[in-house]
C-alpha positions as a Markdown table, in Angstrom:
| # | Residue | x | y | z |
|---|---|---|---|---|
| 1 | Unk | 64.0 | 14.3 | -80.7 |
| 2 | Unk | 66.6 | 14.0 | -77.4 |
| 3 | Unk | 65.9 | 17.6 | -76.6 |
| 4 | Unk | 62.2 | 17.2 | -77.0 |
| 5 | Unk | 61.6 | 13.5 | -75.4 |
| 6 | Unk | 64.2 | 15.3 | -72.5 |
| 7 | Unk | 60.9 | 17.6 | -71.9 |
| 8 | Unk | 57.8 | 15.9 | -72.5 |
| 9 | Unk | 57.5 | 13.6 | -69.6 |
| 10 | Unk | 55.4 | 12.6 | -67.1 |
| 11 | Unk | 55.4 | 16.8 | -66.0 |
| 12 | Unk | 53.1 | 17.1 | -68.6 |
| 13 | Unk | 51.0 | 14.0 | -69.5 |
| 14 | Unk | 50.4 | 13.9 | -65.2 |
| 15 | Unk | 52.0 | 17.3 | -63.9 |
| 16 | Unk | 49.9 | 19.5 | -65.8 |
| 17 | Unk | 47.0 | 18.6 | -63.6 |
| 18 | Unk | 48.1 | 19.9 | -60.7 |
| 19 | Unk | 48.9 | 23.2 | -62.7 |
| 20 | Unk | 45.1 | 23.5 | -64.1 |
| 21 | Unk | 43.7 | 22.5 | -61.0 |
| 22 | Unk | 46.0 | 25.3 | -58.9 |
| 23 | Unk | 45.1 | 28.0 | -61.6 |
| 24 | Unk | 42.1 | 27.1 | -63.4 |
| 25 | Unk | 41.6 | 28.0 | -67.2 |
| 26 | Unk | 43.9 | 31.2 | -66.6 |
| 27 | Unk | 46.7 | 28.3 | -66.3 |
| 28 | Unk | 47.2 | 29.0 | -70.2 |
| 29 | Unk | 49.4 | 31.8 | -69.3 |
| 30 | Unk | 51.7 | 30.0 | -66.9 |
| 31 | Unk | 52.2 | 27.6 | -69.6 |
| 32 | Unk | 53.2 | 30.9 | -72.3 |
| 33 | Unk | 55.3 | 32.5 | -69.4 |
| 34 | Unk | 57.1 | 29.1 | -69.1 |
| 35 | Unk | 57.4 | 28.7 | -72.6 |
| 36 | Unk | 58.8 | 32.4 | -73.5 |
| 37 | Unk | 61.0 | 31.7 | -70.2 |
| 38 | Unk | 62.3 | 28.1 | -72.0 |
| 39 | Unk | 62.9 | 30.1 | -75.2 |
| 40 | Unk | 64.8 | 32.8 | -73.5 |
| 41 | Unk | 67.4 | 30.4 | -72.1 |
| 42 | Unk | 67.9 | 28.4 | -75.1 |
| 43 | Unk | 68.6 | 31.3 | -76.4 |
| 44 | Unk | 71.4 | 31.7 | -74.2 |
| 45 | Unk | 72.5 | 28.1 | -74.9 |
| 46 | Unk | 73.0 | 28.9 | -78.4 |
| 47 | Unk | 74.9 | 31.9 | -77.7 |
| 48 | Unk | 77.4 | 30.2 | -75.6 |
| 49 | Unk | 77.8 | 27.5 | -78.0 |
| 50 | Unk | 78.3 | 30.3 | -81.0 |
| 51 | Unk | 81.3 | 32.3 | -79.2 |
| 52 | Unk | 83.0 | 29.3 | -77.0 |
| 53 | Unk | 83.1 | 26.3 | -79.7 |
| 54 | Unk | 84.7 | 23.1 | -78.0 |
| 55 | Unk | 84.3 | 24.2 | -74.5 |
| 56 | Unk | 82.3 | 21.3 | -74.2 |
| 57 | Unk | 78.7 | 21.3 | -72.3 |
| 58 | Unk | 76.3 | 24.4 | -70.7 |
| 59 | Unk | 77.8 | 23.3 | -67.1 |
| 60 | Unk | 81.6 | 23.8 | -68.7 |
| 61 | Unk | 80.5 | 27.1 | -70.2 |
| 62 | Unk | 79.7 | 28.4 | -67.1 |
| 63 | Unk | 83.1 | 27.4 | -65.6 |
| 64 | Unk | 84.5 | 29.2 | -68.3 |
| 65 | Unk | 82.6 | 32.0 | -68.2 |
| 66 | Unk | 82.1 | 32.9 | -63.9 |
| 67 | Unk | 84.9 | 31.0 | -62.8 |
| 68 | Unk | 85.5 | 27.0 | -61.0 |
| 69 | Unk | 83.1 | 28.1 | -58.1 |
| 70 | Unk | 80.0 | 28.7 | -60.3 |
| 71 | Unk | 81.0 | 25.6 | -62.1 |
| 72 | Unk | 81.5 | 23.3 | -59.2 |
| 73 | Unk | 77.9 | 24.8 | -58.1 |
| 74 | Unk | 76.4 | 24.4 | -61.3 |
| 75 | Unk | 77.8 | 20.9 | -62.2 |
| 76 | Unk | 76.6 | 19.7 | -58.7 |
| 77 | Unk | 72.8 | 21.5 | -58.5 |
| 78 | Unk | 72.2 | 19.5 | -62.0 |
| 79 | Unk | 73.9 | 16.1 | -60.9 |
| 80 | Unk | 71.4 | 16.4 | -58.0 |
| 81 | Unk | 68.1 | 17.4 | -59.6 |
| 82 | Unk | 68.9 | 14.4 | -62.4 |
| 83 | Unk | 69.6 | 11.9 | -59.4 |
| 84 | Unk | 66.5 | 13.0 | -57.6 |
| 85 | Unk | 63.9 | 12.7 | -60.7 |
| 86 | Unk | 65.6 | 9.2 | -61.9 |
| 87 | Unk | 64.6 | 7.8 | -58.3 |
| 88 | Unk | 60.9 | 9.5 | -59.1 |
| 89 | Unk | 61.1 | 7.7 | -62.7 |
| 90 | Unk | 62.3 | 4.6 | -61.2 |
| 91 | Unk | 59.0 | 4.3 | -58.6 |
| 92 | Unk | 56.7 | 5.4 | -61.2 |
| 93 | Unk | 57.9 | 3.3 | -63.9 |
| 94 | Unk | 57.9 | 0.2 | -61.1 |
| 95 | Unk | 54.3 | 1.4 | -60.0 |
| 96 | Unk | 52.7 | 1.4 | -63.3 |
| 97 | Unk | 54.7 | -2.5 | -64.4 |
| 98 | Unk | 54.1 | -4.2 | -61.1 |
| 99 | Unk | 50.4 | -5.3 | -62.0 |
| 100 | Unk | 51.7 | -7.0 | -64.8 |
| 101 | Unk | 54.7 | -8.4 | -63.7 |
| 102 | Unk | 54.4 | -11.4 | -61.2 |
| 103 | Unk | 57.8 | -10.1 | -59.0 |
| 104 | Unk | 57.7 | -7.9 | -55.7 |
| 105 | Unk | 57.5 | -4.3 | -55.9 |
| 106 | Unk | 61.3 | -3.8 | -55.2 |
| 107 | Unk | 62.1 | -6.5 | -57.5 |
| 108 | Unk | 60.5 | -4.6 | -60.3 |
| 109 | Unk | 62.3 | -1.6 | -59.7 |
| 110 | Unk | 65.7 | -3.1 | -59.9 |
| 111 | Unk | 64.8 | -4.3 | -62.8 |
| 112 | Unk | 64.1 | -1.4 | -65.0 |
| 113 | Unk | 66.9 | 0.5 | -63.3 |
| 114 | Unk | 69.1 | -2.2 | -64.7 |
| 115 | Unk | 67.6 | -2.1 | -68.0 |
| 116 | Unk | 68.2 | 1.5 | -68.2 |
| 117 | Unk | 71.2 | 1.6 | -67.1 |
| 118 | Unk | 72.4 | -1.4 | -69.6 |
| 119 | Unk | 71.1 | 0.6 | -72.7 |
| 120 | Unk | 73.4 | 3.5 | -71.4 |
| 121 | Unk | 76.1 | 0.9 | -70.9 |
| 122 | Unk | 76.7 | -0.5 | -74.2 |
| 123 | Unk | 77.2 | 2.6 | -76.7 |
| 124 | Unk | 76.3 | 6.2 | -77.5 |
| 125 | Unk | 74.5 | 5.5 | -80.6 |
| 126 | Unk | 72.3 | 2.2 | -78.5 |
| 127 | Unk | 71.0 | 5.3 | -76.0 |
| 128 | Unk | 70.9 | 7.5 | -79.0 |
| 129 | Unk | 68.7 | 4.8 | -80.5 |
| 130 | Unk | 66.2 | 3.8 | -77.6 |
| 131 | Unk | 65.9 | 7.7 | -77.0 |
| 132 | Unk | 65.0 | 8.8 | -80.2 |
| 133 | Unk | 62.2 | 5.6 | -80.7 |
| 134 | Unk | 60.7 | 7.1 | -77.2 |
| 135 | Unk | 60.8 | 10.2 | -78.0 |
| 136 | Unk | 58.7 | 10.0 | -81.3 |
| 137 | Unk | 56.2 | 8.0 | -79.3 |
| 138 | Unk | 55.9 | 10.5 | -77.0 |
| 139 | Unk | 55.8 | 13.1 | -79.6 |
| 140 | Unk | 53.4 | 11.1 | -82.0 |
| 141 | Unk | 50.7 | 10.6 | -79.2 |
| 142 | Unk | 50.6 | 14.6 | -78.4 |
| 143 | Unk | 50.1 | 15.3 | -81.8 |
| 144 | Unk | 47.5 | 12.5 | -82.4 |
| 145 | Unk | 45.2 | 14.0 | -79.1 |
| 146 | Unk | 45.8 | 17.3 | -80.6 |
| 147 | Unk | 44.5 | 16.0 | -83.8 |
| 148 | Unk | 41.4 | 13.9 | -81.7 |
| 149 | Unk | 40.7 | 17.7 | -79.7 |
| 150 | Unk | 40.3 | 19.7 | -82.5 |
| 151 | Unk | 38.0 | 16.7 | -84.3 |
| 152 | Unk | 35.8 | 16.7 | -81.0 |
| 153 | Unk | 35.7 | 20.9 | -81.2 |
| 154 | Unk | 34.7 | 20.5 | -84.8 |
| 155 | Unk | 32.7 | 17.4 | -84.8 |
| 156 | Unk | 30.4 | 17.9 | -81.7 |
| 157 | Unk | 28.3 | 20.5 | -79.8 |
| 158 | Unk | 30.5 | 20.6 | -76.7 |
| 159 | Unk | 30.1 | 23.9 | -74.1 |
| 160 | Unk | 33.6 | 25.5 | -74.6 |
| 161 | Unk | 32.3 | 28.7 | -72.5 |
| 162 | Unk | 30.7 | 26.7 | -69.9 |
| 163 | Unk | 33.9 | 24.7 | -69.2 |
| 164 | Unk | 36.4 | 27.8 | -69.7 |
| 165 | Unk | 33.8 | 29.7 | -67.5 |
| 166 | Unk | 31.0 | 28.1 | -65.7 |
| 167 | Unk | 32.9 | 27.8 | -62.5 |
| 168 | Unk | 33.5 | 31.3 | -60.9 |
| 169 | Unk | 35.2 | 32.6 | -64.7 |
| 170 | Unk | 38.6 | 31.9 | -66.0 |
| 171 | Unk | 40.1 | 33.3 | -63.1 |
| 172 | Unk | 38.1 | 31.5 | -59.9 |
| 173 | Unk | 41.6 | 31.8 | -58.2 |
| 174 | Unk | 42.1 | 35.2 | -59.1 |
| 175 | Unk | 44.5 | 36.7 | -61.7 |
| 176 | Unk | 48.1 | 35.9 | -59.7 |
| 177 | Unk | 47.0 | 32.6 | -59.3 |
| 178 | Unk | 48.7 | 31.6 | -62.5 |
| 179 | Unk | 52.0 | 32.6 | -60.9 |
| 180 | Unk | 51.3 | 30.2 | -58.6 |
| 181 | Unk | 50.9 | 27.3 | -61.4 |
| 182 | Unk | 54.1 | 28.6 | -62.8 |
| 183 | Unk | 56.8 | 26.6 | -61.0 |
| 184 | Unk | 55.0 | 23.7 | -61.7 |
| 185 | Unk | 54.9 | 24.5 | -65.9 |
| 186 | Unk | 58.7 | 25.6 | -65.7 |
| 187 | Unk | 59.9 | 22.4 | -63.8 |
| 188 | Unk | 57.8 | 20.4 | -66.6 |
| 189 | Unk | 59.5 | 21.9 | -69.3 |
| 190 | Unk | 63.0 | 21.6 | -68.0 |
| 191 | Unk | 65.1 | 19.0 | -69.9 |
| 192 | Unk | 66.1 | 20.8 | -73.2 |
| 193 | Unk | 69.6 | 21.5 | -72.1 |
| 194 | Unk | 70.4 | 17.7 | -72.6 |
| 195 | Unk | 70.8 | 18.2 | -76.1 |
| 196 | Unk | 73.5 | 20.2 | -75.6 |
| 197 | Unk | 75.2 | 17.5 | -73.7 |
| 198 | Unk | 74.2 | 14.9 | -76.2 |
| 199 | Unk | 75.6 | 17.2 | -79.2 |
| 200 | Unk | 79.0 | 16.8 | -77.6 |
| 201 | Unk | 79.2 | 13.0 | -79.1 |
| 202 | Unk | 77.8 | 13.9 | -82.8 |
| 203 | Unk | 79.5 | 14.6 | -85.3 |
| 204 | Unk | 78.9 | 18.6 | -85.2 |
| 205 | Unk | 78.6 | 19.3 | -81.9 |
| 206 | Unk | 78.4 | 23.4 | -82.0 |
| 207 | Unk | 76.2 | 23.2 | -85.0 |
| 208 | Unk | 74.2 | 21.0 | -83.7 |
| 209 | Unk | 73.4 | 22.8 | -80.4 |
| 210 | Unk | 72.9 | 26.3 | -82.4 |
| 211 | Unk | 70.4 | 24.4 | -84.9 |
| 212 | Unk | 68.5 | 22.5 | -82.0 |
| 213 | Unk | 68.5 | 25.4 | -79.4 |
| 214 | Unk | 67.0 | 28.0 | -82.4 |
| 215 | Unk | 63.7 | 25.9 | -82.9 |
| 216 | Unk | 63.1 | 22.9 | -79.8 |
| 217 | Unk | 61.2 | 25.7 | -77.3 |
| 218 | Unk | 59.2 | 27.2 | -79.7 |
| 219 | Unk | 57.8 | 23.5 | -80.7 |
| 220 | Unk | 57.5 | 22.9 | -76.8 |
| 221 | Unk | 55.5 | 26.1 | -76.4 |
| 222 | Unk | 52.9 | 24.4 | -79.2 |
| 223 | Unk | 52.8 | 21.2 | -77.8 |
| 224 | Unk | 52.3 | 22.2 | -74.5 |
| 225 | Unk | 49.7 | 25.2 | -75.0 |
| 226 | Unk | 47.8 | 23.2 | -77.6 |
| 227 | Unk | 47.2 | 20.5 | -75.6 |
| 228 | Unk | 46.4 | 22.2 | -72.3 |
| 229 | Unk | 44.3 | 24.2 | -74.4 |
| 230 | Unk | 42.1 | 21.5 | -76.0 |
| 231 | Unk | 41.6 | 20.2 | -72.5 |
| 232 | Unk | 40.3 | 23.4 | -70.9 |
| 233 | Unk | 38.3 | 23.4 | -74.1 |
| 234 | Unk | 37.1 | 19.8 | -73.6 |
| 235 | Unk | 36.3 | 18.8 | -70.0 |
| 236 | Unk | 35.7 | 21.6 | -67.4 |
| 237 | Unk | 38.6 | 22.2 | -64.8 |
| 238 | Unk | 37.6 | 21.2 | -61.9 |
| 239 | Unk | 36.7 | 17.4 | -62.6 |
| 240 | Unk | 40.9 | 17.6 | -63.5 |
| 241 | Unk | 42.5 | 15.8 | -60.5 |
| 242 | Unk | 46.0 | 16.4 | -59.5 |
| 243 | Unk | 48.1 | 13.4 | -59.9 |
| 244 | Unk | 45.9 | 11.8 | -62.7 |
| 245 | Unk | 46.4 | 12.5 | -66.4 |
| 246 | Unk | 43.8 | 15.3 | -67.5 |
| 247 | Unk | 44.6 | 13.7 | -71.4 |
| 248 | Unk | 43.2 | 10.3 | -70.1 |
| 249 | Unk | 39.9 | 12.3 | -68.4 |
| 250 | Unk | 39.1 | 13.9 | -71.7 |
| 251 | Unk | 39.5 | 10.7 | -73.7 |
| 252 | Unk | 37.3 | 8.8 | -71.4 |
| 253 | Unk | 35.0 | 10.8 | -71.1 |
| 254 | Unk | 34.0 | 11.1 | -75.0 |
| 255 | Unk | 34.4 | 7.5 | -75.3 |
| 256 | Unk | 37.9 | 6.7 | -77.0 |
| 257 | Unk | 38.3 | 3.0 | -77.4 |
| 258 | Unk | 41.8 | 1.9 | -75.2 |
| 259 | Unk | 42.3 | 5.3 | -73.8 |
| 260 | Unk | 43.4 | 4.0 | -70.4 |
| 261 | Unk | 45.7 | 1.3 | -72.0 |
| 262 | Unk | 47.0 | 3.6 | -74.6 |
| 263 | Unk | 47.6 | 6.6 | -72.1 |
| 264 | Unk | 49.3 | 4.5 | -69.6 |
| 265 | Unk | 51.5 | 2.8 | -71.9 |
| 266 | Unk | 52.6 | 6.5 | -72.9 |
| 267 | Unk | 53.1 | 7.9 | -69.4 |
| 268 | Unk | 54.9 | 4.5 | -69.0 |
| 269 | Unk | 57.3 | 5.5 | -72.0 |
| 270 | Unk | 57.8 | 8.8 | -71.2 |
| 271 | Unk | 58.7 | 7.7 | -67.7 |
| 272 | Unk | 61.2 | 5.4 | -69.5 |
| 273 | Unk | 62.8 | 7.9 | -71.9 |
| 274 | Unk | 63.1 | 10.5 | -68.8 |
| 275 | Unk | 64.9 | 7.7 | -67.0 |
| 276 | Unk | 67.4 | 6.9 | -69.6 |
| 277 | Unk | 68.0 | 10.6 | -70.5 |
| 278 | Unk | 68.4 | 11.0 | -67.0 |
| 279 | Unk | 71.0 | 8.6 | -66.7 |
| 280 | Unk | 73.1 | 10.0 | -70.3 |
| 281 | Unk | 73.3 | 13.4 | -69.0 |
| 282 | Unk | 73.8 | 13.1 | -65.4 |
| 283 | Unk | 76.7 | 10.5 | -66.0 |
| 284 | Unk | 78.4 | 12.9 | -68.8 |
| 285 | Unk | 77.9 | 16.2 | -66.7 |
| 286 | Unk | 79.7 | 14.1 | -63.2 |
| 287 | Unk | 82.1 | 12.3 | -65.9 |
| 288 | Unk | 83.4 | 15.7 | -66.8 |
| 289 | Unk | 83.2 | 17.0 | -63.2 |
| 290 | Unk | 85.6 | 14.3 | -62.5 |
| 291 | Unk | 88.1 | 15.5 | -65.7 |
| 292 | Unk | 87.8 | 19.1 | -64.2 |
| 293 | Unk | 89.1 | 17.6 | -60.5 |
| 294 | Unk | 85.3 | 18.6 | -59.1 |
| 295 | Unk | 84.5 | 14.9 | -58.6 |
| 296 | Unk | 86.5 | 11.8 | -58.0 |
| 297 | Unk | 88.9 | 11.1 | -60.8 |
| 298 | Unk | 88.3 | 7.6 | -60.9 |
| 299 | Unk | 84.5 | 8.7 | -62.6 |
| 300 | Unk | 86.1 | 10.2 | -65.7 |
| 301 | Unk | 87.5 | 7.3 | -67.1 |
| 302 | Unk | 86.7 | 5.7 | -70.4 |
| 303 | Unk | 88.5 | 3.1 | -72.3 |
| 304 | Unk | 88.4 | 5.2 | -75.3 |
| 305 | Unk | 87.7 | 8.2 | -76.3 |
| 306 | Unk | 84.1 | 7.0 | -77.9 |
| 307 | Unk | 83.0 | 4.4 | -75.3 |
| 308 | Unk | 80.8 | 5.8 | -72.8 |
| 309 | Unk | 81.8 | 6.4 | -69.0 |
| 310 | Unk | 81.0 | 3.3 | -67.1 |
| 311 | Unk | 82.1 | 4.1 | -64.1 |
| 312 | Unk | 80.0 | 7.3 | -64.2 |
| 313 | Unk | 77.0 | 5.4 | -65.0 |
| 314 | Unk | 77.3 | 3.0 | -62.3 |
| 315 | Unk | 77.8 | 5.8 | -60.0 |
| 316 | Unk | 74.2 | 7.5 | -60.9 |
| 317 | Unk | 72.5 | 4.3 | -61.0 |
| 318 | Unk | 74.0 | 3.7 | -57.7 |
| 319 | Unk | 72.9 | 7.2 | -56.7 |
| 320 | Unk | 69.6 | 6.4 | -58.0 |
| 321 | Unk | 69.1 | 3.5 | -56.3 |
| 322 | Unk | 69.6 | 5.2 | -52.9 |
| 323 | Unk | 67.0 | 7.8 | -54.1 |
| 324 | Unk | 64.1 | 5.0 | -54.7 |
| 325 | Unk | 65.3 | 3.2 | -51.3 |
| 326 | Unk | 65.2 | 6.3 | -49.1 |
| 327 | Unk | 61.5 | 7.0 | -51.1 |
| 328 | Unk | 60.3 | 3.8 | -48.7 |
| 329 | Unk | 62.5 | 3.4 | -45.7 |
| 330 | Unk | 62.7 | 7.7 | -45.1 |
| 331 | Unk | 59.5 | 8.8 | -47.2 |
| 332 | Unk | 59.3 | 12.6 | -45.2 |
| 333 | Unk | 62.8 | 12.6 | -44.2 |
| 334 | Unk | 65.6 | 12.2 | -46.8 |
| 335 | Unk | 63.0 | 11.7 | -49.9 |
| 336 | Unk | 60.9 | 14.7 | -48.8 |
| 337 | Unk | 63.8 | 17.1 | -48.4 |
| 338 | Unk | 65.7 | 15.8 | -51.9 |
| 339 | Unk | 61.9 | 16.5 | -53.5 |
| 340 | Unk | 61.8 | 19.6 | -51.8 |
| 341 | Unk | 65.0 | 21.3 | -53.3 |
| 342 | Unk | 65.3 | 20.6 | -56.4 |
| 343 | Unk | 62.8 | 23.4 | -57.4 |
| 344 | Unk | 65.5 | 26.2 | -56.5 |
| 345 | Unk | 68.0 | 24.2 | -57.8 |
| 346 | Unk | 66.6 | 24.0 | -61.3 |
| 347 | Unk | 66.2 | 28.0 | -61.0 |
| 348 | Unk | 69.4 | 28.2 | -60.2 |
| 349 | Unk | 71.5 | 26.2 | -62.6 |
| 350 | Unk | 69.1 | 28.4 | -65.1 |
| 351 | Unk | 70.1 | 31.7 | -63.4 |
| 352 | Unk | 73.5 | 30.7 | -64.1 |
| 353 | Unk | 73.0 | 30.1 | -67.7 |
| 354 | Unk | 71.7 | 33.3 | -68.1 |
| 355 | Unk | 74.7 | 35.0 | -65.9 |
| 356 | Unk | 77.3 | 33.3 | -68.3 |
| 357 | Unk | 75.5 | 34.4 | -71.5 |
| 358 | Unk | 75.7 | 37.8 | -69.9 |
| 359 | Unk | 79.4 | 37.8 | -69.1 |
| 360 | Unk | 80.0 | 37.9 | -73.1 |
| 361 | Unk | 80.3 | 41.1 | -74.4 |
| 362 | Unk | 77.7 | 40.8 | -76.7 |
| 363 | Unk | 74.6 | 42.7 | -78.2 |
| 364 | Unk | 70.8 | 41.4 | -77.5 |
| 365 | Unk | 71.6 | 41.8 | -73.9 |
| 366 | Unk | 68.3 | 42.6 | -73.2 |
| 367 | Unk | 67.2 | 38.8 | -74.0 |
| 368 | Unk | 69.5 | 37.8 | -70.8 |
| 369 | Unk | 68.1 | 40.7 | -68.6 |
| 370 | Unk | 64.4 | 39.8 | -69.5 |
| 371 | Unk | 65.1 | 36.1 | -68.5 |
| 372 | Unk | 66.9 | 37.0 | -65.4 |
| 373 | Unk | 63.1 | 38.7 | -64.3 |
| 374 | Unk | 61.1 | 36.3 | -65.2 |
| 375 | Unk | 63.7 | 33.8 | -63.5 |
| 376 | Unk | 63.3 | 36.5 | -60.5 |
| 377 | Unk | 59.3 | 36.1 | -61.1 |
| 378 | Unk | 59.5 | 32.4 | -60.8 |
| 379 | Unk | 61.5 | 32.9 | -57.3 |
| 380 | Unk | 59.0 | 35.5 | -56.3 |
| 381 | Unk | 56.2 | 33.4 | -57.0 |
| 382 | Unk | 57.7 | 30.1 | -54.9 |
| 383 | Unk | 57.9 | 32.5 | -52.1 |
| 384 | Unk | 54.8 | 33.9 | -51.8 |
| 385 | Unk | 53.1 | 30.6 | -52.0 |
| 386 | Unk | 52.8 | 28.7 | -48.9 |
| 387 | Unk | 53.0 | 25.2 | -50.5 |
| 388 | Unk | 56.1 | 26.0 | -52.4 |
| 389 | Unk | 58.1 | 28.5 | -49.6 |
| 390 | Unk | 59.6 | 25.9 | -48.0 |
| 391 | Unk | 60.9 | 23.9 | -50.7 |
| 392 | Unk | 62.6 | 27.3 | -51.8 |
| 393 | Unk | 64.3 | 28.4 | -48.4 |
| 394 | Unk | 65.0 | 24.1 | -48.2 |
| 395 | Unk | 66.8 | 24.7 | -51.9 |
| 396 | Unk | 68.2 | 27.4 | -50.8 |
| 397 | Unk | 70.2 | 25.5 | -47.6 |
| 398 | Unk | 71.2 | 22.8 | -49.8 |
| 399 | Unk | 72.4 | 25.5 | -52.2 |
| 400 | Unk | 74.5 | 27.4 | -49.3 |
| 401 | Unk | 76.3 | 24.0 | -48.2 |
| 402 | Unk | 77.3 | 23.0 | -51.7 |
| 403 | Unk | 78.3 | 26.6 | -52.8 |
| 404 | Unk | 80.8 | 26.3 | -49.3 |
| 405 | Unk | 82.0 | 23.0 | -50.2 |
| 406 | Unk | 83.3 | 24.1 | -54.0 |
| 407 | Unk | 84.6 | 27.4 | -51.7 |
| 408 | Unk | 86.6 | 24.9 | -50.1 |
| 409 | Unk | 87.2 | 22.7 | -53.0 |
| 410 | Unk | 88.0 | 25.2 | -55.6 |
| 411 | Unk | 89.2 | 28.4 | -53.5 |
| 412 | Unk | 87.5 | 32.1 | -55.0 |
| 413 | Unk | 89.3 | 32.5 | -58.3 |
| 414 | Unk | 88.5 | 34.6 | -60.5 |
| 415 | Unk | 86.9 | 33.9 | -63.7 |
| 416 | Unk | 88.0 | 34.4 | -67.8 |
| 417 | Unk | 87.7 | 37.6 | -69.0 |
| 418 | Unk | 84.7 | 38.5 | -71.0 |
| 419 | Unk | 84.8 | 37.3 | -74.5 |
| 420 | Unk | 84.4 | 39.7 | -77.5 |
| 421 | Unk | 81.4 | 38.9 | -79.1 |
| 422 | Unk | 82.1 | 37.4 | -82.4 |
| 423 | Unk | 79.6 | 37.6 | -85.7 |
């Protein structure tokens, strides 16, 4: 349920629009080529936790595997990307309670950072807890539309081909459009890896991550190509607005009681649950940074063994914080440029996922090399795109300076041998 509510956020109840509305109905394949992409590097997930049991998280893996550099990069790039989406959750979240709460905007904020941040405070098992209860909601309400779609397709005349087609065909973009709606599908289906993290404080943490890993994209790929589907099917594309939730359109428009309500008390929730996952798995991945000498020392403490690292936590709420403030004092400044980069980073901490997998000696090679491509396509199609280009070469300059700094930090040592795969 972590590794799922980790995914099935706000990317996809509001993202997806933005993907149908780029691509049109041909936007079905971005969302398989994400999904087969997802797969691919959980696969490579599982494979790490199989041969290198007790190593400890994805980011530690890859420290092991290509040496302190890759893991200083790595360890940072994901800190980063977590900070920047928490500030996003933080706004949204404040934007969608300050109608109903009687405090100022910036008030509001504080507040549901705070409350966050205490359910991450107390224990594992209270985060655990509030995850797991958002991530069923979340889970329950795309299986429920699924359930309303397919009633509507069975129940009623409604023009299927006239929606999928009527406006210039499924392709009114042309075919390579849908590359151009793929880093938009990809960045909403990131997330997954946080079971991995999460695993680490249960009971069996490799078993665990080889259990989860083997089934969590292939439920993704359903949920997210069924319900892109039915609302291709449903409503025709182009009354889909980016920014607005295409699942809310369809059930206004065929006259669900408390659609509205409902829907925005679920993109509320998932805005919730990505905020406190957010706040878990950032403050693990800089707490063991700080163990590994990467980050200050002071950030790995914990009074026990099982309590969860305060001092951590603070530090990414504090992070966070600075995220939501520079959203309103330096909107196309410091905001715009954290936005912009955190596309290449996700790429990147993915591309070195991959890499690690493919240090091992080990057969099914071919899984790694196929991922590194469509990884490559991803890249490819950011490039060639003029609205995502410069958030790629932006990445890329953010990705330059921190790669230096752990040169600095860490020197150029070499990494472990290759491990001998192990049945």
């Amino acid at each position: 349920m972590i590794s799922l509510g980790g995914t099935m956020g706000a990317g996809l109840f509001i993202g997806s629009a933005g993907a149908i509305a780029t691509a049109g109905p041909i936007v079905i394949l971005s969302y398989i080529f994400g999904g087969i992409l997802v797969l691919l590097v959980n696969l490579m997930l599982r494979d790490m936790a199989m041969q290198m049991p007790g190593t400890g998280s994805f980011i530690f893996q890859i420290r092991h595997s290509l040496g302190p550099l890759a893991g200083f990069v790595a360890g940072w790039i994901y800190w980063v990307v977590w900070v920047t989406t928490l500030g996003i959750e933080v706004i949204g979240s404040a934007s969608l309670l300050h109608p109903y709460i009687p405090l100022p905007y910036a008030v509001t904020e504080l507040l549901v950072l705070a409350v966050m941040t205490g359910v991450n405070l107390m224990s594992v098992r209270s985060y655990g807890e509030f995850e797991c209860w958002f991530a069923m909601i979340k889970v329950v309400a795309i299986v429920l539309f699924i359930i309303i779609g397919a009633l509507l397709l069975t129940g009623r005349t409604i023009p299927v081909a006239a929606n999928l087609t009527g406006y210039n065909g499924l392709m009114p973009h042309g075919f390579m459009a849908f590359l151009a709606a793929v880093p938009t599908v990809v960045f909403s289906m990131t997330g997954t890896e946080i079971a991995t993290i999460a695993a680490l404080e249960s009971d069996d943490p490799d078993g665990n991550i080889i259990r989860i890993m083997r089934t969590v994209a292939i439920r993704l790929l359903v949920f997210y190509v069924a319900s892109v589907g039915l609302v291709l099917c449903l409503v025709p594309w182009i009354t889909v607005v980016p920014g607005q939730s295409p699942f809310l359109l369809v059930l206004q428009n065929y006259g669900i009681p408390g659609a509205a309500t409902i829907m925005g008390a679920v993109i509320l929730i998932a805005m919730l649950s990505t905020l406190n996952s957010g706040i878990y798995s950032a403050s693990r991945v800089l707490s063991g940074m700080a163990l590994g000498g990467d980050a200050p020392a002071l950030l790995g403490y914990k009074k026990t063994e099982t309590h969860p690292p305060h001092r951590a936590i603070l530090a990414c709420a504090a992070a966070t914080l600075v995220v939501s403030v520079s959203a309103v004092l330096t909107p196309g400044i410091v905001f715009s440029f954290l936005i912009a980069m955190t596309g290449a980073f996700i790429i990147c901490y993915n591309i070195l996922i991959v890499c690690a997998r493919l240090k091992m000696a080990c057969p099914d090679a071919w899984k790694g090399w196929l991922a590194l491509i469509l990884l490559s396509g991803v890249l490819l199609s950011m490039l060639l795109q003029p609205s995502t280009r410069h958030e790629l070469l932006t990445g890329f300059a953010a990705l330059a300076f921190i790669t230096l700094s752990g040169w600095f930090k860490t020197g150029w040592k070499r990494p472990s041998r290759p491990l001998k795969w192990q049945r």
